[in-house]
Every structure is written in structure tokens, then in C-alpha cells.
C-alpha positions as CSV (number, residue, x, y, z in Angstrom):
1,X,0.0,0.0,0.0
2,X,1.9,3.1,-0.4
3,X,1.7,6.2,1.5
4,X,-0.4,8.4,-0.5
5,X,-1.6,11.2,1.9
6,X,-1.6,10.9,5.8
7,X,-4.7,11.1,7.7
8,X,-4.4,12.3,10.8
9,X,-7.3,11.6,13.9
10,X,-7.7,13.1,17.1
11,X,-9.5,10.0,18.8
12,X,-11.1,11.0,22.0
13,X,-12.5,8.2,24.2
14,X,-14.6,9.0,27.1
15,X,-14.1,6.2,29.4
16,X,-16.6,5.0,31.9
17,X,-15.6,5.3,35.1
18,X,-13.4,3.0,37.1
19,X,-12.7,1.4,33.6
20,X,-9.1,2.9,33.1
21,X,-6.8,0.1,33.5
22,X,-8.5,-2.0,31.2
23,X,-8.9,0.5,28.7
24,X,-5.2,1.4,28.8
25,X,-4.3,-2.1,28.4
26,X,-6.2,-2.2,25.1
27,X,-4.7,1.1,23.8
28,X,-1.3,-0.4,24.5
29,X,-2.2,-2.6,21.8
30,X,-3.4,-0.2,19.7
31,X,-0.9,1.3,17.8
32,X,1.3,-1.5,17.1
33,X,-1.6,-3.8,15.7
34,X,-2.0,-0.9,13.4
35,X,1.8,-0.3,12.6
36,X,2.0,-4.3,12.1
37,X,-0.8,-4.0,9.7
38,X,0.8,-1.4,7.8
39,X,-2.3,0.8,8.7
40,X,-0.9,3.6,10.1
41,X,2.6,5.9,8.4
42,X,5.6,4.8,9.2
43,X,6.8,8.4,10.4
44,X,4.1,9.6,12.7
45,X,4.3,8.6,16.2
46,X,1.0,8.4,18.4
47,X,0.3,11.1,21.0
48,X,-1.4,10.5,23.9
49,X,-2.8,12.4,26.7
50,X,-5.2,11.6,29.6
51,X,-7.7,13.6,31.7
52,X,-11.2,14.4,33.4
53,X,-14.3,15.7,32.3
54,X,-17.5,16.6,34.5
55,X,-18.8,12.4,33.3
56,X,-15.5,11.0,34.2
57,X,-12.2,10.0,32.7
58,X,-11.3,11.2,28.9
59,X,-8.0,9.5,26.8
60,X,-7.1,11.4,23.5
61,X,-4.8,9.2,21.0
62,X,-3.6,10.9,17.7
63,X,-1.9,9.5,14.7
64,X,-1.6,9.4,11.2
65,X,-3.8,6.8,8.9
66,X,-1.0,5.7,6.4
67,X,-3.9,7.2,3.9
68,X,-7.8,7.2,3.2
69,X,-8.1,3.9,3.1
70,X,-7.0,2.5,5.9
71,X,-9.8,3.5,8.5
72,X,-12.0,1.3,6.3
73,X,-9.5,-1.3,6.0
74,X,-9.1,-1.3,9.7
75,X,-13.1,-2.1,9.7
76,X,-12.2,-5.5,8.2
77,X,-9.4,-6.5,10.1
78,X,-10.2,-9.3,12.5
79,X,-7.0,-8.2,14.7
80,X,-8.3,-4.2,14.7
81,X,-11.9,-5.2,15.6
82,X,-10.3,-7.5,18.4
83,X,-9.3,-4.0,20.5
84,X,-12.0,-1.9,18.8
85,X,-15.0,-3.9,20.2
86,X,-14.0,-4.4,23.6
87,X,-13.1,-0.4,23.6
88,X,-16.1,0.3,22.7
89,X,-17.6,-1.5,26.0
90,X,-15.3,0.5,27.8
91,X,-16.2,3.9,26.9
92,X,-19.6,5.9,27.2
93,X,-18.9,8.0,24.1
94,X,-15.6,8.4,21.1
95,X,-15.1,10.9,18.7
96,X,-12.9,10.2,15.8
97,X,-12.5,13.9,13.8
98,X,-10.0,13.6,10.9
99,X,-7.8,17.0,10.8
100,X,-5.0,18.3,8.9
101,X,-2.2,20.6,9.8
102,X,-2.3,24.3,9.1
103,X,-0.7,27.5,9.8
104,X,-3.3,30.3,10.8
105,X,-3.2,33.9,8.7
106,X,-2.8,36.8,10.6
């Protein structure tokens, strides 16, 4: 697959509480099954930051897709879905917004 366009995503996962651990043991995984699965581009490096909201805990994870594809590719991959399900049980609500990078104009 080569690296046509990166797509970077701010993934914010709003955890249910007392859930943590268990969802930081999944996001461990995260990034290398998608760097194994030649999913994500080989230069970015995740980012990861950790919080609190009024509901409870909040995780934020972003990286660059390798290109369009590859969110929809991740959809079909029987190792992806094996994290993204159970994450899914773990959170109350996640937000997936695709950005780019920009420089503001005065």
C-alpha cells in the first residue's frame, strides 16, 4: 500500500468510570496492531494524553492513517476489531475527527 496522503485523527474516548486500566491495556495494543498491519505511516508517532471531564475520565490518542483507506481497511481486520469492540464496551462516548495541519493567517 503506499503512503499516499496521511490522515491524521484526534480519537477522544470518554471512558466510563473505574474502567481505566483496562482500557489502557487495550490502547497499549493499539498502535502496534495498526503499525503491524501497515495501517498507520511509518513516520508519525502516536500522542497520547489523559484527563477528566464533568462524566469522568477522557483518553485522547492521535496518529496518522497511512492514507484514506486505511480506517476502512481497519473495519475488516479481524485483529483491529479484536481491540475496537472491547473499547467500545469501555467507553460511554468516542469521537474520531479527521484534521490536517495548518498555519493560521494573521
Amino acid at each position: 500500500m503506499a503512503a499516499t496522503n496521511p490522515q491524521w485523527v484526534i480519537c477522544t474516548y470518554q471512558v466510563k468510570k473505574g474502567r481505566q486500566r483496562a482500557f489502557e491495556a487495550l490502547l497499549a495494543r493499539h498502535w502496534k496492531t495498526l503499525k503491524r498491519l501497515k495501517l498507520v505511516h511509518a513516520k508519525s508517532r502516536p500522542q497520547y494524553f489523559r484527563g477528566q471531564d464533568p462524566k469522568g475520565p477522557v483518553f485522547v490518542e492521535i496518529f496518522a492513517w497511512l492514507n484514506e483507506k486505511s480506517p476502512d481497511l481497519a473495519h475488516h481486520s479481524p485483529e483491529v476489531m479484536a481491540i475496537w469492540e472491547p473499547m467500545m464496551k469501555l467507553c460511554r462516548d468516542m469521537r474520531f475527527p479527521h484534521v490536517e495541519r495548518f498555519i493560521p493567517k494573521a
